[in-house]
DRENPA-3360 file (N, C-alpha, C; in nm, 2 decimals, always signed):
BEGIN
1 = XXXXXXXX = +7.74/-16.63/+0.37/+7.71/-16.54/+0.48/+7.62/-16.43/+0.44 ~ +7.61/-16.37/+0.55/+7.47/-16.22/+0.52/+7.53/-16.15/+0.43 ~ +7.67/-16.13/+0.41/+7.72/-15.99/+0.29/+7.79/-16.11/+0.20 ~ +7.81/-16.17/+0.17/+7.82/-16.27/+0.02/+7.76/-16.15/-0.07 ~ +7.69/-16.08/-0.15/+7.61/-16.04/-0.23/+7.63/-16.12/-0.40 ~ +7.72/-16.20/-0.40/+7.77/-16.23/-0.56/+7.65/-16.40/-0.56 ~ +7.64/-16.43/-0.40/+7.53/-16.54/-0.46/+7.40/-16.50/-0.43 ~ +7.34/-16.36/-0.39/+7.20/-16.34/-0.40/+7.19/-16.29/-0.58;
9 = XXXXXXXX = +7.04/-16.30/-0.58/+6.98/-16.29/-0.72/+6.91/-16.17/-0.69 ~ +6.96/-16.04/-0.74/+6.90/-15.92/-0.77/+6.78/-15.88/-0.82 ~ +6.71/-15.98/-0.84/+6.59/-15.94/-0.93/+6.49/-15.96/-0.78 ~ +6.52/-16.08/-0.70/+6.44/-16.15/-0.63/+6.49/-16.06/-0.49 ~ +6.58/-16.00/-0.48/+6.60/-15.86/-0.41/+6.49/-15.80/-0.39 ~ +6.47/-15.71/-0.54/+6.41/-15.56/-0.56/+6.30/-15.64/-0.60 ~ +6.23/-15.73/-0.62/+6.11/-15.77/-0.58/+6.09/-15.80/-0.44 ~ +6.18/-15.81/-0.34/+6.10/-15.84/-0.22/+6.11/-15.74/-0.16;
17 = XXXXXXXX = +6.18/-15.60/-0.18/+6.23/-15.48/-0.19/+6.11/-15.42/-0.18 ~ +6.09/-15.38/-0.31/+5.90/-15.36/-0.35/+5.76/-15.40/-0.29 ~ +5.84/-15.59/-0.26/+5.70/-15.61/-0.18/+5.70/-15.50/-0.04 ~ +5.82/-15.55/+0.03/+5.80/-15.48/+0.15/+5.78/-15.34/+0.17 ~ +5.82/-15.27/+0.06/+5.76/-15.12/+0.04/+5.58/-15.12/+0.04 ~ +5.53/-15.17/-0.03/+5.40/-15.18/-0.05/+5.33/-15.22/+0.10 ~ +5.36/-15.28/+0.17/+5.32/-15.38/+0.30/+5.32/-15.24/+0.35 ~ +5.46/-15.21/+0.36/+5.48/-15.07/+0.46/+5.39/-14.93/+0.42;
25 = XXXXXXXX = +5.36/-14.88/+0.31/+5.27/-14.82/+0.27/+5.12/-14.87/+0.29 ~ +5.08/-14.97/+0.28/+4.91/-15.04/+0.35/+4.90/-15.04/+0.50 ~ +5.06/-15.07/+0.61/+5.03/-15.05/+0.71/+5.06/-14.90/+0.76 ~ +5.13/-14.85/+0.66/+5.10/-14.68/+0.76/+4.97/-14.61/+0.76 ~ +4.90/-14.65/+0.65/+4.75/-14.59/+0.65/+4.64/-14.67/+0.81 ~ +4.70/-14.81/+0.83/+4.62/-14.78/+0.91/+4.70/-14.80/+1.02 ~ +4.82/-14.74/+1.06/+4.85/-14.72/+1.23/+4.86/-14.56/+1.23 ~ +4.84/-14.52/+1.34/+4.88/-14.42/+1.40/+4.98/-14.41/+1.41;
33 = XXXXXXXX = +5.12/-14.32/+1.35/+5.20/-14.26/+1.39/+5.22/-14.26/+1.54 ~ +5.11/-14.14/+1.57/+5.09/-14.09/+1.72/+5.07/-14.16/+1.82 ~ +5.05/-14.27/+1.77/+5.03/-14.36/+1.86/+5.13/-14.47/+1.93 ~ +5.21/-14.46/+1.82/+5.32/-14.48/+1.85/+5.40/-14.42/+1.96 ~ +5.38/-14.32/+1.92/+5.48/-14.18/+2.01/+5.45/-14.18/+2.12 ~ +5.29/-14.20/+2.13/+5.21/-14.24/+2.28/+5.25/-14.35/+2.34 ~ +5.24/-14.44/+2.28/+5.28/-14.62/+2.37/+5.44/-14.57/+2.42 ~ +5.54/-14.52/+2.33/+5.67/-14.49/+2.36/+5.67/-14.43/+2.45;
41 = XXXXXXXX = +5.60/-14.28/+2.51/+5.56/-14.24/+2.62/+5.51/-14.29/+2.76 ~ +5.40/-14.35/+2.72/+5.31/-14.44/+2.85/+5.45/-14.52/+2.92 ~ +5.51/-14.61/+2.82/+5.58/-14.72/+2.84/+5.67/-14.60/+2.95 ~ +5.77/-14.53/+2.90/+5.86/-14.48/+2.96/+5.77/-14.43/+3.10 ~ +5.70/-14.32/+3.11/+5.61/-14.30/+3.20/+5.59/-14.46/+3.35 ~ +5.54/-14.54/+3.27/+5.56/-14.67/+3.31/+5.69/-14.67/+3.41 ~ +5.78/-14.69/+3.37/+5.94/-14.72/+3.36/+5.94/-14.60/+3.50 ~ +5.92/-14.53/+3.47/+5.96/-14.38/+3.55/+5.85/-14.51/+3.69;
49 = XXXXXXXX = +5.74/-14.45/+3.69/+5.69/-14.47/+3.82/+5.74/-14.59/+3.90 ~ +5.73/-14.70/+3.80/+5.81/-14.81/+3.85/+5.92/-14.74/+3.98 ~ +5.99/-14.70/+3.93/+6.15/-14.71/+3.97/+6.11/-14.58/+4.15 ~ +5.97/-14.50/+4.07/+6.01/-14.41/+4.21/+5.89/-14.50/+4.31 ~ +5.82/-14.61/+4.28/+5.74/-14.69/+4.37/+5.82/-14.79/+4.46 ~ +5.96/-14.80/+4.35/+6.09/-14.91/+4.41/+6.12/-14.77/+4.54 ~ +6.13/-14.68/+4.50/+6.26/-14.58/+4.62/+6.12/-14.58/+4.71 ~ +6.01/-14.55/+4.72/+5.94/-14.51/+4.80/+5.87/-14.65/+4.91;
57 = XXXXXXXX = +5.94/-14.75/+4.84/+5.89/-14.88/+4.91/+6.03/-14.89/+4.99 ~ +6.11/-14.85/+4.97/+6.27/-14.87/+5.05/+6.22/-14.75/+5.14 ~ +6.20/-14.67/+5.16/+6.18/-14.54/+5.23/+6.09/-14.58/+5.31 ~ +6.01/-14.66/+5.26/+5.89/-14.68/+5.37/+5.96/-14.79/+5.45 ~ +6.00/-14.87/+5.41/+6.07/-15.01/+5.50/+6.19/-14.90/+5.64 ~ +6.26/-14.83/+5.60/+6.30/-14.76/+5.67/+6.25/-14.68/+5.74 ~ +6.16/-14.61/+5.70/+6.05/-14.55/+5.85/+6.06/-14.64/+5.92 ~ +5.96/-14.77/+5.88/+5.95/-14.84/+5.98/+6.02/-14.87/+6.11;
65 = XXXXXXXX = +6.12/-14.93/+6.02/+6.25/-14.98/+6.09/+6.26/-14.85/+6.22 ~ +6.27/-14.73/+6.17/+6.28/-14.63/+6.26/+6.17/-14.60/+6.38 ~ +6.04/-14.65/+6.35/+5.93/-14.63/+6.43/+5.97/-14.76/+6.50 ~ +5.99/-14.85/+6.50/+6.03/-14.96/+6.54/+6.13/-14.91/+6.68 ~ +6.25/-14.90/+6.64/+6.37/-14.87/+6.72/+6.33/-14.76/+6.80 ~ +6.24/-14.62/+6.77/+6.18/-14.53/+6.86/+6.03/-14.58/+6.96 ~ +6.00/-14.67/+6.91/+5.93/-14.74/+7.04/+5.97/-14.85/+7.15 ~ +6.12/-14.89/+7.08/+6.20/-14.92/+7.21/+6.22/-14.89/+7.29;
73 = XXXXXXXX = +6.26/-14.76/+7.19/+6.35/-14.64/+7.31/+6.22/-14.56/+7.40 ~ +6.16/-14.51/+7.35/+6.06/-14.49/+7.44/+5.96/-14.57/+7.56 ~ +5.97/-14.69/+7.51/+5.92/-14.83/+7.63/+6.07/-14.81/+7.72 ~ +6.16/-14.83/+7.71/+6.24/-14.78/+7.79/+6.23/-14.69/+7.85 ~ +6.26/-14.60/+7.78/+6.26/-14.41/+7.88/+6.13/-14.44/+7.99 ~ +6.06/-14.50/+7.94/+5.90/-14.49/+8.01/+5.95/-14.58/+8.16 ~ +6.00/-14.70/+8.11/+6.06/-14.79/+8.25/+6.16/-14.70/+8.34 ~ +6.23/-14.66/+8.31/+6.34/-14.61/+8.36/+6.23/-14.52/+8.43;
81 = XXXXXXXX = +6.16/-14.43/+8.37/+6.12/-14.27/+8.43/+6.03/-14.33/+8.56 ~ +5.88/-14.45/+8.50/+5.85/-14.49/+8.61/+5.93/-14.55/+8.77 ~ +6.02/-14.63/+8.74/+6.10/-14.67/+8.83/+6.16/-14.57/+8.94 ~ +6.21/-14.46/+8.86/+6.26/-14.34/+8.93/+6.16/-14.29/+9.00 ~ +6.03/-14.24/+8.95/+5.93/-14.19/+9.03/+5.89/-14.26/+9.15 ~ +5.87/-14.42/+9.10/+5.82/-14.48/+9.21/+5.95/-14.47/+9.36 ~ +6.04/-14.49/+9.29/+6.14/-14.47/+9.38/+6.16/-14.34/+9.48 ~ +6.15/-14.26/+9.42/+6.10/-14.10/+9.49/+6.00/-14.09/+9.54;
89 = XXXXXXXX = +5.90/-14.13/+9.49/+5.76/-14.15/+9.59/+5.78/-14.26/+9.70 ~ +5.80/-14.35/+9.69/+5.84/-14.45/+9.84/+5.91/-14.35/+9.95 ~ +6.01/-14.29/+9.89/+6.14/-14.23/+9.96/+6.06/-14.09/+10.02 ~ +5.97/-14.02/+9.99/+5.89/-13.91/+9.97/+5.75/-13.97/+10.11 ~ +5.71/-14.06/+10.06/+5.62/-14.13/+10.13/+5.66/-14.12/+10.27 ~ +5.77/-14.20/+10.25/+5.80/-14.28/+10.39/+5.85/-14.17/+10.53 ~ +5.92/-14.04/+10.44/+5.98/-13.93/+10.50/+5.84/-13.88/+10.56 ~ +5.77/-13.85/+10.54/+5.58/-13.76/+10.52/+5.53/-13.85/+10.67;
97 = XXXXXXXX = +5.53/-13.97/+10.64/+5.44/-14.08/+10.75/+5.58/-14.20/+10.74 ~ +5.62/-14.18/+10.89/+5.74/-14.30/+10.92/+5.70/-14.41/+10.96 ~ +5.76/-14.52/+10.90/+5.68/-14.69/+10.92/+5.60/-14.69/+10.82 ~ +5.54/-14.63/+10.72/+5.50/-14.65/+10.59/+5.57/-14.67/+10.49 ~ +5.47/-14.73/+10.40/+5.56/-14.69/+10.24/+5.46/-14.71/+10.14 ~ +5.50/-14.70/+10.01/+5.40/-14.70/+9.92/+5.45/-14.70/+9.80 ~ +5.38/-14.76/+9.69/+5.45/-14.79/+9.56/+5.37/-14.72/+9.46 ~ +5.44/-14.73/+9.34/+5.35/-14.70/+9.20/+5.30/-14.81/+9.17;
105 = XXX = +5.18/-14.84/+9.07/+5.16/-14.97/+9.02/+5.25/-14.98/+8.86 ~ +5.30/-15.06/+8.84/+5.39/-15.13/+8.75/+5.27/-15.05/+8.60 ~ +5.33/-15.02/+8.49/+5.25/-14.95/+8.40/+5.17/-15.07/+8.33;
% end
């Protein structure tokens, strides 16, 4: 298994010990620390907008939906209101000049 340590060979350890020190010392000279610290940022950054592009695409679907349901209601209110008018004006009409009548036109 991984912690056995009585069948690894200690020499062939601290030589691959060493190598990997050395590797790690040739690639820190040429990465950027800071650059690191930067990609770790962007990414998060990333992560962030993601998540407020997700809320603000749900928020926008919901307007909709709301502009939606408020032009129902308003094509209604509009039928209803014309209907009443025209109704008042016939009844208005007819009272003014008797044996007449007269309508609205349909919107």
């Amino acid at each position: 298994s991984n912690f056995d340590f009585t069948a690894m060979d200690m020499k062939e350890a601290q030589s691959r010990l060493q190598s990997l020190k050395e590797q790690q010392e040739r690639l820190s000279k040429t990465i950027n620390r800071k650059v690191v610290g930067m990609i770790a940022e962007a990414e998060s950054q990333y992560e962030d907008l993601k998540k407020k592009r997700e809320v603000v695409t749900r928020d926008k679907e919901k307007i909709e939906a709301v502009i939606k349901e408020l032009d129902v209601k308003k094509a209604d209110a509009l039928h209803r209101t014309w209907r009443k008018v025209n109704t008042d004006f016939g009844s208005i009409f007819s009272t003014l000049l008797p044996g007449c009548s007269a309508k609205l036109e349909p919107p």
